[in-house]
N, C-alpha and C positions, 0 to 999 in steps of 0.2 A: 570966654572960656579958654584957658590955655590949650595948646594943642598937644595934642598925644606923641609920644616921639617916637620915632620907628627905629627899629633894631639894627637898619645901616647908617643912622645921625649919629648913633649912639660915638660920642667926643671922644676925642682921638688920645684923650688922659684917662675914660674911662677901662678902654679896649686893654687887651695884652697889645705889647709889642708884634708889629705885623712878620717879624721873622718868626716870633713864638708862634705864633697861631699856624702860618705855615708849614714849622718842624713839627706842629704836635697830630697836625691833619694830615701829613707825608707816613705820622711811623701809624696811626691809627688804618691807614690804605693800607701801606704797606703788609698789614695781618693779616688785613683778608686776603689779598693776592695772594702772599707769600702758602698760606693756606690752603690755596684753591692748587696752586702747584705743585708742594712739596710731594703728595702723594704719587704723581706720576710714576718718580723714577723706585720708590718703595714695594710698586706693585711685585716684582718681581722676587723680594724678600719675604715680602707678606703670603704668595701660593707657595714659596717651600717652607715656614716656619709651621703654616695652619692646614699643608698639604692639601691646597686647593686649586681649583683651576681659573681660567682667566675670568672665567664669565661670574665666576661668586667673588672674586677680590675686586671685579669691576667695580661692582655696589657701592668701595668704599669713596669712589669718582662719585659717582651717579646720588649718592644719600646727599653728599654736597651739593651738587649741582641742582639738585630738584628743588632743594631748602633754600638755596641761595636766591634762587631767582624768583621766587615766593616772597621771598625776607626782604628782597631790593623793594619791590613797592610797595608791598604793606608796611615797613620798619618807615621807607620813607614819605608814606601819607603819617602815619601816627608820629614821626619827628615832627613834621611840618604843624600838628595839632597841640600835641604836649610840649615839646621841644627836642630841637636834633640832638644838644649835647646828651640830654638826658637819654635819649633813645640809642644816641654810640654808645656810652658807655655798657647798659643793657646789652646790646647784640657783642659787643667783645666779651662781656663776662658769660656769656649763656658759650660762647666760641672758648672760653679757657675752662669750662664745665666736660665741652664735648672732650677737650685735648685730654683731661685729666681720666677720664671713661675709657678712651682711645687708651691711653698709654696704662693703666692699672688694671684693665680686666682681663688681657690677657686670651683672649680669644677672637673668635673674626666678626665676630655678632658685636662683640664690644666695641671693637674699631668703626664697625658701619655705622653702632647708633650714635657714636662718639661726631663721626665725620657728618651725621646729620646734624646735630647739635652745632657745630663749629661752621654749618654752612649760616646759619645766623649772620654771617660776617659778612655775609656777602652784601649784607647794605651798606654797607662801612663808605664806600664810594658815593652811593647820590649821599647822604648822610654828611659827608664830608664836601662836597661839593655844597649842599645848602648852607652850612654852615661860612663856609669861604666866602657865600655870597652875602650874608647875613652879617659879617664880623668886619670885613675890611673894606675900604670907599669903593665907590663902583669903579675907579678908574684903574684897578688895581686887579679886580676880579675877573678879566678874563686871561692875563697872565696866570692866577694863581691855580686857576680851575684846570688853563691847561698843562701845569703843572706836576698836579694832582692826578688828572684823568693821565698823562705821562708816566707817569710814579709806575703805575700798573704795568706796564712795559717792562720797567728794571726787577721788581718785585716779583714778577711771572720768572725771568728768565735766573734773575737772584735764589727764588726759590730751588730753584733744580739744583743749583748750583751749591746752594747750603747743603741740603739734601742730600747730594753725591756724599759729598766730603763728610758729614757726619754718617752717614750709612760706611761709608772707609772706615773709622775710629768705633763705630758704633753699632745699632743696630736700626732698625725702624721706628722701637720706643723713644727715641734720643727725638725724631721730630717733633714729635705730640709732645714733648717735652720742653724743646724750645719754642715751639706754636704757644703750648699754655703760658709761657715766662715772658715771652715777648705781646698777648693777652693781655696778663697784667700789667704789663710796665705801658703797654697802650693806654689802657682803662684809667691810670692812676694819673699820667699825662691829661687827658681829655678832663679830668674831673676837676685838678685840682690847679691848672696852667690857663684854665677856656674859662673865659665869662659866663654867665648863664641868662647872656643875651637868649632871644629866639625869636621867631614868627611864631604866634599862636591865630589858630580860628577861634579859638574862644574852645577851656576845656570842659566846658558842661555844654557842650555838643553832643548827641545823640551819635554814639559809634556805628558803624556798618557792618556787625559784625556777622551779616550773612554773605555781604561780599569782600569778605575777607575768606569766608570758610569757603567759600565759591572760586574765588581763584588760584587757592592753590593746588587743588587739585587738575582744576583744569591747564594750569601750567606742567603739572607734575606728570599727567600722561602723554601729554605732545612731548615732553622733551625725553619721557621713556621711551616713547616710540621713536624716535627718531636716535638718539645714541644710542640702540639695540638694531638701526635698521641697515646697517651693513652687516651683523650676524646674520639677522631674520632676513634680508631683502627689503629694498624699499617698499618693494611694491605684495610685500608678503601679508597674508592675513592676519598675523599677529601685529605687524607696524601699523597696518594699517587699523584694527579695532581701537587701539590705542591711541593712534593721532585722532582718529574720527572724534571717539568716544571725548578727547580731552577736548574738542572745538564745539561739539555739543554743549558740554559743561559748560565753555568758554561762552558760547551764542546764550544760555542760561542767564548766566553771571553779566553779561554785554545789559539783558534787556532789564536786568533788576538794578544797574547801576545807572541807568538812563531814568529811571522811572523814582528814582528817591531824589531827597535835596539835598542832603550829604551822604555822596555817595565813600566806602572805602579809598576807589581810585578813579578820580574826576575824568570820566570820560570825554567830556563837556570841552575838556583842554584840547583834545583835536582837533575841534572845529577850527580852530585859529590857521591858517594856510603855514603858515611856520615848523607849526608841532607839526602836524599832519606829514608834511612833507619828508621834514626832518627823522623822522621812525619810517617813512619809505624809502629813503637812503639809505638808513641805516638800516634794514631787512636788506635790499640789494648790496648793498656793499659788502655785509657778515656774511650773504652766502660764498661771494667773490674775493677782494683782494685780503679784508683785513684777517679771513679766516686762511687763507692759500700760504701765505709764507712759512705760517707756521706748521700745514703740513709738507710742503712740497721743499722746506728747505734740508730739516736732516735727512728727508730722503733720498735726496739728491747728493747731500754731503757724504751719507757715511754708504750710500750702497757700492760697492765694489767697481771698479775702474774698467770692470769686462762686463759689467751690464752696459744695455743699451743709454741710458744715461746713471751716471753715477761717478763720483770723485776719488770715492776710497780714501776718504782722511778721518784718522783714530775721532773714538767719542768728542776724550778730550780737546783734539783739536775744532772738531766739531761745535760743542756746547760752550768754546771759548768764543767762534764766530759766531753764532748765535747771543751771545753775553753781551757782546763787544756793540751788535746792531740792537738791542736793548738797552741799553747802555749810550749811546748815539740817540736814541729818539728818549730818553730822558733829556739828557743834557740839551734837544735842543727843545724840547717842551715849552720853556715860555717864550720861544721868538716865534712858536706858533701862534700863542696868546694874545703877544702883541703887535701881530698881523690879523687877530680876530677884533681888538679894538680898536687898530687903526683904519682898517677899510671893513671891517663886517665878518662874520664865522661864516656867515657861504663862499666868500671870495676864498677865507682857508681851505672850505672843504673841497671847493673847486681848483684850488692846488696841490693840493693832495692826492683828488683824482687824477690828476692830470701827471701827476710825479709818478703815481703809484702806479699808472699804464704804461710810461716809458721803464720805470724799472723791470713791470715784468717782462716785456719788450725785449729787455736787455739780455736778461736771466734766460729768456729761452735759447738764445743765442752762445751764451754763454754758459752752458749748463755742461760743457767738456774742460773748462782751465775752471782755475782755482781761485784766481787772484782776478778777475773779468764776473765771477761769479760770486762772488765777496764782494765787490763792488756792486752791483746790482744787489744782493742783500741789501745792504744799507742804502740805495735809491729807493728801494721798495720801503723798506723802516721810515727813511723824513715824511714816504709820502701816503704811509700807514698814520703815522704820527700826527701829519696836520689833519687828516680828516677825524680819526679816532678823538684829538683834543677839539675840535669841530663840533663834535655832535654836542656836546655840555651848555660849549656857550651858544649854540643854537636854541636848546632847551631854556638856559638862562635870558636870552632876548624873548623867548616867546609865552615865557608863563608869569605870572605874579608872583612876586618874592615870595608869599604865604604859599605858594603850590611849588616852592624849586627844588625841595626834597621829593615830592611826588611825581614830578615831571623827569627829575634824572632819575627816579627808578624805575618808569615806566620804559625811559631809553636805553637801561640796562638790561630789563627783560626782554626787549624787544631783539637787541643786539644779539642775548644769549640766545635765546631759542632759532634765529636766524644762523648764526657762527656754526650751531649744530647743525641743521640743517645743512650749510658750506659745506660744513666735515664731511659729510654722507655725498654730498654730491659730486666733490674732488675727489675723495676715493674710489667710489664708484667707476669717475672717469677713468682714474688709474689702472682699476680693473677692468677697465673694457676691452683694452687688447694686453694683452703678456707672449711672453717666449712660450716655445712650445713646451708643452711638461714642467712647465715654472708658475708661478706667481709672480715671476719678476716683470712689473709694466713696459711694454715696447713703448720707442720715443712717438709711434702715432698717440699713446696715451695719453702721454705729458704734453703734446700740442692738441689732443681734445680739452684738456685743464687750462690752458692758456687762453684757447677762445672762449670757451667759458669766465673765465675770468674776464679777459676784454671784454667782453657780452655787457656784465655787470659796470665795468665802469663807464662804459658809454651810455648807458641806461641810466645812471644815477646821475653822470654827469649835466645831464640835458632834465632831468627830473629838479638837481641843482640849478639851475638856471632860472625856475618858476618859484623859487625860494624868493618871497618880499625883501627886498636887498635894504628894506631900509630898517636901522637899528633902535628903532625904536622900543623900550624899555618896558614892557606891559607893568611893572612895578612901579612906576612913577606914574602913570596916571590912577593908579591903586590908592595909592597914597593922597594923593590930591584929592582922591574923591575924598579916602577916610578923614583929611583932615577940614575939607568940608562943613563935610557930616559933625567933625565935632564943633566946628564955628557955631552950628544949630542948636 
């Protein structure tokens, strides 16, 4: 009986060109990031256009965010079953639906259900990472992944950056505008440039669809409760019925995914000391370094030269250095990669730890000059960089090709709901002591945000160290077994 060929044999005459695949898996990320950010800097156009306040223009953050990280694991168990490409394309075109909602209706209800719709995108990431792994030789994919997972860095801080400039010329319609147009021009890339290779389980498989209906709510209240819980209080009764109520759900959904044979999102992947590990670094590290730069550095940049810490340098200059160290952990995205293939993605992430505690090290030190504190940005950026491109090809050594769409989405959700969670606890810090009659944080603040962050990376660090250091490939002996089975 011949043998069955798997989806990374597939001949190197068959494939696209490995830079195609690359360029068309960079612009389809790039949407969803660009997506998840461009709203930020809008907020502020959208409560005088619809004459509303912070907490109802929030929603149009919050409708993406909630979908998104729903969309990450469900889009990428059902890639992994039907196929990824088929399932990107889907989640971009339901994202160029929401854009078009968002930008023609005209109201703030239209925007929110709009930016629900567009949060679909947010699986774009494991989606494209499966894919990466699926499409190009293995020697090849952890470069590409960390790449990829890199891309989101330029993308986040590109979005703001688009954003600004077209809000200058324009108005807040113009983004939903260019989201939908860059949608498309995603969508029609992936469709008609991409193989229609895949990994399938087999698709007359019995779907899960109670735990699919089970986890998104239960993601959808822990992460309302927690992005609402510096309004409400952490420790307030409304954050908290909320976190409870969505971990209940969540403990629900835990025992009904354990107890079927295909379940929506293979809990069973845990067990492996890899995975397992690997989403407990990445819960400590999201509440700590990789979520901290991103609050502590414009604050530090643009608050005025006569707070207790603060630089006083314009937006512009500001959201340049910010650009510039996104922009830096792009560019250097695949020599993390190819420090994850040539000694192991723990040895990356344990460089990165290790980078990303002398940076902040540096930063606290340096948090009164300008150019000592720019420097430390970007020490904190390579060594955000190699752990954040870390966590993929950890995922990718620890699961079966047929689960790598499931497994990065599982590490996306994990990551999101934890980053939030950072956010809440870094500001918090921040507000634990202020000037009198101010809100502006005294520097014991920002050295309670520092230990907390060291906290986290010596914790994760030493958690890194019980990571199986050996790289072994759980998709090769998959294959061996399948091709086995079909000897028989």
């Amino acid at each position: 009986m011949a043998l069955t060929r798997q989806p990374h044999e597939t001949s190197k005459a068959s494939m696209p060109g490995y830079a195609k695949v690359i360029a068309v898996l960079l612009v389809a990320e790039f949407v969803g990031t660009f997506e998840s950010a461009m709203i930020f800097i809008a907020l502020p156009s959208l409560m005088q256009d619809f004459q509303a306040d912070a907490a109802a223009v929030g929603w149009a953050v919050t409708a993406f965010l909630l979908v998104a990280a729903a969309s990450a694991a469900i889009c990428g168990r059902l890639g992994d079953i039907y196929g990824r490409k088929k399932l990107l394309v889907i989640v971009l075109l339901i994202s160029v639906v929401g854009s078009i909602i968002s930008f023609s209706f005209g109201s703030l209800e239209g925007v929110i259900i709009g930016r629900a719709l567009q949060g679909a995108a947010g699986a774009t990431l494991p989606l494209c990472l499966g894919l990466a792994r699926e499409s190009l030789p293995k020697a090849k994919v952890p470069g590409v992944i960390a790449l990829i997972a890199g891309s989101s860095f330029l993308a986040g801080a590109g979005g703001n950056l688009i954003a600004g400039i077209l809000l200058e010329v324009g108005n807040w319609p113009a983004l939903f505008l260019v989201s939908g147009t860059m949608g498309v021009i995603a969508a029609a890339l992936v469709l008609f440039l991409l193989n229609n290779t895949h990994v399938s389980q087999g698709t007359n498989q019995k779907i899960d669809y109670i735990g699919g209906i089970l986890f998104a709510p239960a993601i959808a209240l822990v992460l309302y409760g927690l992005t609402n819980s510096t309004a409400w209080g952490l420790f307030s009764g409304r954050t908290m019925a909320f976190v409870l109520g969505g971990l209940a759900v969540a403990a629900l959904w835990c025992w009904w995914e354990l107890r079927i044979t295909n379940p929506m999102i293979n809990l069973r992947l845990m067990r492996a000391n890899k995975m397992a590990l690997t989403q407990l670094c990445t819960a400590i590290l999201g509440i700590g370094p990789l979520v901290a730069v991103g609050v502590l550095t414009p604050i530090i940049l643009l608050s005025p030269s006569t707070d207790p810490v603060g630089l006083g340098v314009s937006p512009s200059v500001g959201g340049m250095i910010i650009f510039s160290a996104a922009a830096l952990c792009f560019i250097g995205s695949p020599f993390s990669g190819r420090v994850a293939a040539a000694v192991g993605a723990r040895r990356a992430l344990l460089v990165g730890i290790v980078i990303s505690l002398v940076g902040y090290a540096v930063m606290f030190w340096a948090q009164h000059n300008v150019i000592t504190f720019v420097i430390a940005t970007y020490v904190i950026s390579i060594g955000t960089m190699f752990a954040y491109t870390a966590f993929p090809n950890l995922v990718a050594e620890a699961v079966p090709v047929q689960n790598t769409s499931e497994g990065m989405g599982i590490n996306t959700v994990t990551r999101t709901i934890f980053m939030a969670v950072g956010t809440t606890v870094i500001t918090m810090a921040l507000a634990s002591s202020t000037v009198a009659g101010s809100t502006v944080p005294t520097e014991s603040s920002f050295l309670l945000a520092y230990i907390i962050i060291a906290s986290t990376c010596v914790v994760s660090f030493f958690l890194a160290l019980r990571i199986k250091d050996e790289a072994a490939d759980t998709a090769q002996s998959t294959d061996l077994a399948e091709k086995v089975a079909a000897l028989d």
